[in-house]
FIKOLVO-852747 format. One record per residue: residue number from 0; chain; y, x, z of N, C-alpha, C in turn. Coordinates in Angstrom, 3 decimals. Example, Ala and Ser with C-alpha at 12.3 -4.5 7.8 and 13.67 -1.06 7.14 Angstrom:
[0, 'A', [-5.690, 13.190, 7.800], [-4.500, 12.300, 7.800], [-3.300, 13.200, 7.800]]
[1, 'A', [-2.250, 12.850, 7.080], [-1.060, 13.670, 7.140], [0.030, 12.900, 7.870]]
END
This chain:
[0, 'A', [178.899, 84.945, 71.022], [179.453, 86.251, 71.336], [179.140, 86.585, 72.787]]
[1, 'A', [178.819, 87.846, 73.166], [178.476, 88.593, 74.240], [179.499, 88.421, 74.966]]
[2, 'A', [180.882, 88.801, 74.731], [181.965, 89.309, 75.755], [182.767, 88.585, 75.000]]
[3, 'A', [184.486, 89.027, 75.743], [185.335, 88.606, 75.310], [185.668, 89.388, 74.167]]
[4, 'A', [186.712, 89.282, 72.762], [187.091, 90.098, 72.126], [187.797, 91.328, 72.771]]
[5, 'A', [188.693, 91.069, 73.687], [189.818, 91.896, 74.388], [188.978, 92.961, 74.908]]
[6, 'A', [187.534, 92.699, 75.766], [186.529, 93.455, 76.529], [185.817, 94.386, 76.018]]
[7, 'A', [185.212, 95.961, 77.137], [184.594, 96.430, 76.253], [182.970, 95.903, 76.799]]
[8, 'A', [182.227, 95.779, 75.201], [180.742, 94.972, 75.550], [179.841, 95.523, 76.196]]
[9, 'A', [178.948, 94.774, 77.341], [178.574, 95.551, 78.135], [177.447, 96.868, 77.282]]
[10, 'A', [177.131, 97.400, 78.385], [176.219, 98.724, 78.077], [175.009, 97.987, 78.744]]
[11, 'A', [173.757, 98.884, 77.562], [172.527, 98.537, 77.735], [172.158, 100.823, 77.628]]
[12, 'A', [171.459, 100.848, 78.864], [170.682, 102.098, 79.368], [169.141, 101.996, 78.606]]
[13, 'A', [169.045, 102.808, 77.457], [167.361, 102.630, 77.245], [166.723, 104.020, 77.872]]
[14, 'A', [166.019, 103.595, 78.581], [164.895, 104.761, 78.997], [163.503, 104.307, 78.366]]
[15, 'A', [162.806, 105.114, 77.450], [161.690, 105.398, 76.605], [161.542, 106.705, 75.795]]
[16, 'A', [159.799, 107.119, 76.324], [159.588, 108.199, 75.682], [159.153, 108.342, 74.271]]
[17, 'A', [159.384, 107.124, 73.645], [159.077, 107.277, 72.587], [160.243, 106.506, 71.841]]
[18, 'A', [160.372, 108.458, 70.560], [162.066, 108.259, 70.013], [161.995, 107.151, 68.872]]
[19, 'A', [160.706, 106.631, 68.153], [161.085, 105.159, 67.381], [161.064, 103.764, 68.049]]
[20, 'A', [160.416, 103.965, 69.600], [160.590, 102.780, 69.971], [162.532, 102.709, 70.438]]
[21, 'A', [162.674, 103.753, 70.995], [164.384, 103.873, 71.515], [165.320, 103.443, 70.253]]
[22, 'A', [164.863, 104.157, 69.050], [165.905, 103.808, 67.936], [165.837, 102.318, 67.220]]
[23, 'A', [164.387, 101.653, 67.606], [164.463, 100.630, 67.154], [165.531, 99.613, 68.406]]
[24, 'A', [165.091, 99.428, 69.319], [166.024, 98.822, 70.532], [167.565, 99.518, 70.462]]
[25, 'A', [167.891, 100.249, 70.115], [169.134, 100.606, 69.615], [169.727, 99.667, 68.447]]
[26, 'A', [168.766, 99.868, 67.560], [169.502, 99.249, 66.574], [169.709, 97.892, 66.893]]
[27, 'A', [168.820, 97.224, 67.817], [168.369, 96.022, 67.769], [169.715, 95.192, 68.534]]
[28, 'A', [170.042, 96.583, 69.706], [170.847, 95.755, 70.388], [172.285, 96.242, 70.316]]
[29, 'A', [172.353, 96.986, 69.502], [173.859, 97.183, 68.844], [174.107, 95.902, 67.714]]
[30, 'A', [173.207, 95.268, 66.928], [173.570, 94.260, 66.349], [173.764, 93.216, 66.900]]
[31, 'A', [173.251, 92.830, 68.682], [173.497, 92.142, 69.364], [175.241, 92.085, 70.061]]
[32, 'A', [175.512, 93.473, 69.694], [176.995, 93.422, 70.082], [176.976, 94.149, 71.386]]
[33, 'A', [175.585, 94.773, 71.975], [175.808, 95.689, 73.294], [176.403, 97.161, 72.345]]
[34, 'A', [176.606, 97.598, 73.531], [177.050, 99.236, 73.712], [175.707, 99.733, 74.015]]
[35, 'A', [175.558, 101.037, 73.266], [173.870, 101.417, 73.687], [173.714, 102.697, 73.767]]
[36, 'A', [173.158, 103.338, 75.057], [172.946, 104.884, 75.174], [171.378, 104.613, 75.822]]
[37, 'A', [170.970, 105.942, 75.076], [169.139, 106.250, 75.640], [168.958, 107.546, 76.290]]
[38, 'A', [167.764, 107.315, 76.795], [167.271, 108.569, 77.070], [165.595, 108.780, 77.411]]
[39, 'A', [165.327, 109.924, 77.104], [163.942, 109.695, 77.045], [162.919, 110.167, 77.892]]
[40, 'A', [163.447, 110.140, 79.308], [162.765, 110.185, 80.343], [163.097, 109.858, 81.708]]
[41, 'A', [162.474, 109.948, 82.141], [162.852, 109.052, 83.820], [164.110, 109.937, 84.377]]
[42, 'A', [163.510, 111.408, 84.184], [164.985, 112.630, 84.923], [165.699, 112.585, 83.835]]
[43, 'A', [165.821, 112.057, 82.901], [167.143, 112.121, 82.059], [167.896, 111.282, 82.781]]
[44, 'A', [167.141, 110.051, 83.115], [168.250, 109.248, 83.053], [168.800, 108.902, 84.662]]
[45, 'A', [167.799, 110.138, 85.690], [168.709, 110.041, 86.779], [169.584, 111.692, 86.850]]
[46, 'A', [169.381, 112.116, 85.709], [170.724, 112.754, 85.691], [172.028, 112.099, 84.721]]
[47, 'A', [171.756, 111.506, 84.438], [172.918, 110.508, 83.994], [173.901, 110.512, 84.374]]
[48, 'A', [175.719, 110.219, 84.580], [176.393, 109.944, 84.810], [176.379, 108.366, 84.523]]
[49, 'A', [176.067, 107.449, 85.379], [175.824, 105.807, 84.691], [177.381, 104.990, 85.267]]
[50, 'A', [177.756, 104.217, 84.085], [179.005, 103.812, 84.375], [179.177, 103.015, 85.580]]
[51, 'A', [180.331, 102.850, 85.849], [180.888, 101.933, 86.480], [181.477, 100.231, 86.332]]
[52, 'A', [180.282, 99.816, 85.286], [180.669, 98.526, 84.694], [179.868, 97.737, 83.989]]
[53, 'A', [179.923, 96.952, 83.397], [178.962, 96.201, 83.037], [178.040, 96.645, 82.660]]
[54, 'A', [176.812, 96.718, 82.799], [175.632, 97.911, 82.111], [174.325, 97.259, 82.701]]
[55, 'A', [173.368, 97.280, 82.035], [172.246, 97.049, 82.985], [171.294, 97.699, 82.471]]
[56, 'A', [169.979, 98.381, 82.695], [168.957, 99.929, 82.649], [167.943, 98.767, 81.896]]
[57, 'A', [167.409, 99.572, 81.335], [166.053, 98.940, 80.382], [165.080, 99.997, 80.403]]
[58, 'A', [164.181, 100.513, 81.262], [162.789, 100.773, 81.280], [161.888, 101.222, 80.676]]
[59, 'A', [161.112, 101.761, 80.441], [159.657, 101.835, 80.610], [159.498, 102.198, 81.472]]
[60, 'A', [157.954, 101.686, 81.520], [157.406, 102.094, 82.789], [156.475, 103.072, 82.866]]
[61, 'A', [155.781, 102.862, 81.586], [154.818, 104.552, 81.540], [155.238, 105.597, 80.770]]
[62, 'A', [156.326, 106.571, 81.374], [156.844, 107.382, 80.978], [156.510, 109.230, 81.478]]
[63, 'A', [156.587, 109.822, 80.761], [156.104, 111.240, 81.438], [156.822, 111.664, 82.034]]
[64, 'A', [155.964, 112.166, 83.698], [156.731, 112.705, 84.208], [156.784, 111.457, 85.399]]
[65, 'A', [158.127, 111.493, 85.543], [158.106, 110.369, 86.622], [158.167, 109.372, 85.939]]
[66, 'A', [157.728, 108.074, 86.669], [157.376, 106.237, 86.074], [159.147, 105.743, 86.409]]
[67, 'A', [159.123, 104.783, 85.377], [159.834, 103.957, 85.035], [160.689, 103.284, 86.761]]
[68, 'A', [159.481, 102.971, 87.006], [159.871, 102.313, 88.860], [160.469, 103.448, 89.554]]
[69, 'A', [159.762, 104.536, 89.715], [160.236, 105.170, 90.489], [161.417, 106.174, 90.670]]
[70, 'A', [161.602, 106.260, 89.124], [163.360, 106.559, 88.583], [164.132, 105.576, 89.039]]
[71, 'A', [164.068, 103.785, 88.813], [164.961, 103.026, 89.351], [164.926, 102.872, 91.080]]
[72, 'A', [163.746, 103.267, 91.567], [163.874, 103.280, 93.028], [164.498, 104.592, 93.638]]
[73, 'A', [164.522, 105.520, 92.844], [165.181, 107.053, 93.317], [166.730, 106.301, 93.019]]
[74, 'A', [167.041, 105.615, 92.046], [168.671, 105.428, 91.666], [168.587, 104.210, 92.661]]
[75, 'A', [168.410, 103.621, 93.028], [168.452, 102.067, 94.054], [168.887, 103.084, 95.472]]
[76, 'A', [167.636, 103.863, 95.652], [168.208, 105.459, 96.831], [169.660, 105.630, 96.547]]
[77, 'A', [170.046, 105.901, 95.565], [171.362, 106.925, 95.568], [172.516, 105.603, 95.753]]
[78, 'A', [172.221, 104.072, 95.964], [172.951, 103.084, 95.509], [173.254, 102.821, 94.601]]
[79, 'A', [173.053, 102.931, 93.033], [173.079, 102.919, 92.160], [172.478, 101.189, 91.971]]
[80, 'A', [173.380, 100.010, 91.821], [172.800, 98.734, 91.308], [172.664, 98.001, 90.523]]
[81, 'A', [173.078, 98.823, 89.380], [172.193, 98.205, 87.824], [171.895, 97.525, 87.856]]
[82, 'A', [171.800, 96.179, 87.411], [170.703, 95.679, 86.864], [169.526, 96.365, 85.766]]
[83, 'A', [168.391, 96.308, 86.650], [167.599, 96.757, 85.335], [166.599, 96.057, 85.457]]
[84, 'A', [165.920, 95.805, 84.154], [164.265, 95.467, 83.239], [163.153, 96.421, 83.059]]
[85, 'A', [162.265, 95.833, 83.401], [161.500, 96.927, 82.928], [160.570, 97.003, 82.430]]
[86, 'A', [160.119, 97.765, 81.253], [158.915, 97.179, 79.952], [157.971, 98.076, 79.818]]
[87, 'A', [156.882, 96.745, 80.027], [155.526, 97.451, 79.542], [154.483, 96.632, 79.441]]
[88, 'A', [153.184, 97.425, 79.059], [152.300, 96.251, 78.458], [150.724, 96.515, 79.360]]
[89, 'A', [150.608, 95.053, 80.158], [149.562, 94.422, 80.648], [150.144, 96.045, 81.937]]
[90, 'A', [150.868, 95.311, 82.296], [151.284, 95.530, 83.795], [150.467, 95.635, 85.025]]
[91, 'A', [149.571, 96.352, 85.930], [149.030, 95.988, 86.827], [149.352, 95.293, 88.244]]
[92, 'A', [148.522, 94.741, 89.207], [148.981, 93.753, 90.058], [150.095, 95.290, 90.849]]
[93, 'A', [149.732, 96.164, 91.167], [150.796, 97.120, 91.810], [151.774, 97.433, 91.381]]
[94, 'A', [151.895, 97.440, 89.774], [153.524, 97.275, 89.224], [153.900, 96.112, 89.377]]
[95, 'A', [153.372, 95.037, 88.883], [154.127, 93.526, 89.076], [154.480, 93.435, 90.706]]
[96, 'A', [154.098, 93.936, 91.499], [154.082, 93.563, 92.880], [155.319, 94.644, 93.378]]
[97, 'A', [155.236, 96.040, 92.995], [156.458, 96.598, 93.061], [158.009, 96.324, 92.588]]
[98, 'A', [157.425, 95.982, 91.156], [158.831, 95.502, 90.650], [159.357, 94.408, 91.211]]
[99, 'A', [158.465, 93.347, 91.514], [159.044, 92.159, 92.272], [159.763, 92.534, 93.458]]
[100, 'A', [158.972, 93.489, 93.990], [160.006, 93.729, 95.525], [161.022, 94.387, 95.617]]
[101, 'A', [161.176, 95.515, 94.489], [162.416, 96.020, 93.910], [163.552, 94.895, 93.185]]
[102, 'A', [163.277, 93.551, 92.863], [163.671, 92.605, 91.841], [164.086, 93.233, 90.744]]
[103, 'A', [163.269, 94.119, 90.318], [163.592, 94.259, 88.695], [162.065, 93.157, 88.153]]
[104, 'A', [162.738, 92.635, 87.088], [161.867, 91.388, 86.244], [161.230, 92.757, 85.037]]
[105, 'A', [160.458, 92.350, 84.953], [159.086, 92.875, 83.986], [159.078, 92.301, 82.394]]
[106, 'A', [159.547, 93.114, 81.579], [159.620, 92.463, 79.870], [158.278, 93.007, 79.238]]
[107, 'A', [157.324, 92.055, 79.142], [156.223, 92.618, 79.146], [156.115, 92.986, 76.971]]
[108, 'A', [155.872, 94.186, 76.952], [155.142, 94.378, 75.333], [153.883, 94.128, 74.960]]
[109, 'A', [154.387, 93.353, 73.390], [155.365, 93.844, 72.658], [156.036, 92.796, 72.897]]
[110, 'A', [157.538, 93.121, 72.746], [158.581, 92.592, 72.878], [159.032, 91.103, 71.240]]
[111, 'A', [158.539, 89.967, 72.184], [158.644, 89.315, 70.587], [159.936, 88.094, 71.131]]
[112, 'A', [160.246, 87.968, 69.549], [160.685, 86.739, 69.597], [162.716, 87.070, 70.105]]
[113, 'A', [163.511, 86.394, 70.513], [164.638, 87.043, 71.500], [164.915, 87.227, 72.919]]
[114, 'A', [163.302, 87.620, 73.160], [163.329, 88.070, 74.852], [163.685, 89.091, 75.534]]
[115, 'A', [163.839, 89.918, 74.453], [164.279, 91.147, 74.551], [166.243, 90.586, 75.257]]
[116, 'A', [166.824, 90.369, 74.270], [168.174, 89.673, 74.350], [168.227, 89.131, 75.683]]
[117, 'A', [167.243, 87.735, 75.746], [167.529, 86.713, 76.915], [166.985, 87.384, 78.001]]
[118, 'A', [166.058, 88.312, 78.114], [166.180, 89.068, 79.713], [167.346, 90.347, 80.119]]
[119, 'A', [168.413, 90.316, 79.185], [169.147, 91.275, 78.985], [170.446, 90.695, 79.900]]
[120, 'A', [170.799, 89.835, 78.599], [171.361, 88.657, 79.045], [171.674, 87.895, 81.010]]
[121, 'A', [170.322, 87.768, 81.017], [170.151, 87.457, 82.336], [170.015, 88.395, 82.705]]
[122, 'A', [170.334, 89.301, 82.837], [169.709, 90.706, 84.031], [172.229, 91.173, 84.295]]
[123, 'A', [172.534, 90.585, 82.885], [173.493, 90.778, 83.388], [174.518, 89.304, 83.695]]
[124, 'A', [174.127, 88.838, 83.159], [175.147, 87.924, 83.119], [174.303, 86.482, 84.104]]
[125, 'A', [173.553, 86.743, 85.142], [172.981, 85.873, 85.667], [172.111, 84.451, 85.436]]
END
């Protein structure tokens, strides 16, 4: 189990522009026992109201419009400290090198196996 029974389970933030990849990670991680809200672009989701509690942001990174990084570095600006992940596939040395210095960790696609979970996991629960 994720949390305590008494608790409410943390929140997982999906940002992706694409609405079957979002509904699949929805489903995926509501059966995991997260709480799950999306959105499907970088300014969606820094107009967000983002809670005040357990929660951590899940990514993409090639998204229209503004990138994945630079939505979490505009919210890192506003103080906003999420934990967040961020996913995508065959990453270049300037994203891996950004995200590292931002410390958001990189879930590279496709997402196999329960890595999805265990970088979740660790992004919140250390």
């Amino acid at each position: 189990m994720l949390y305590a029974p008494n608790l409410t389970p943390p929140l997982v933030v999906i940002v992706d522009d694409d609405a079957a990849v979002r509904a699949a990670l929805e489903f995926t991680l509501e059966l995991e026992g997260f709480d799950v809200v999306s959105c499907s672009s970088g300014e969606a989701l820094l107009l967000r109201d983002l809670p005040n509690r357990n929660a951590c942001l899940l990514v993409d990174e090639r998204l229209p419009g503004i990138t994945g990084l630079d939505a979490l570095n505009q919210l890192r600006n506003r103080d906003v400290k999420l934990p967040a992940i961020l996913m995508t596939s065959h990453p270049s040395a300037s994203v891996r090198a950004t995200a590292k210095a931002a410390g958001v960790p990189i879930l590279e696609k496709p997402l196999l196996g329960d890595a999805l979970t265990v970088a979740i996991r660790n992004a919140l629960f250390g």
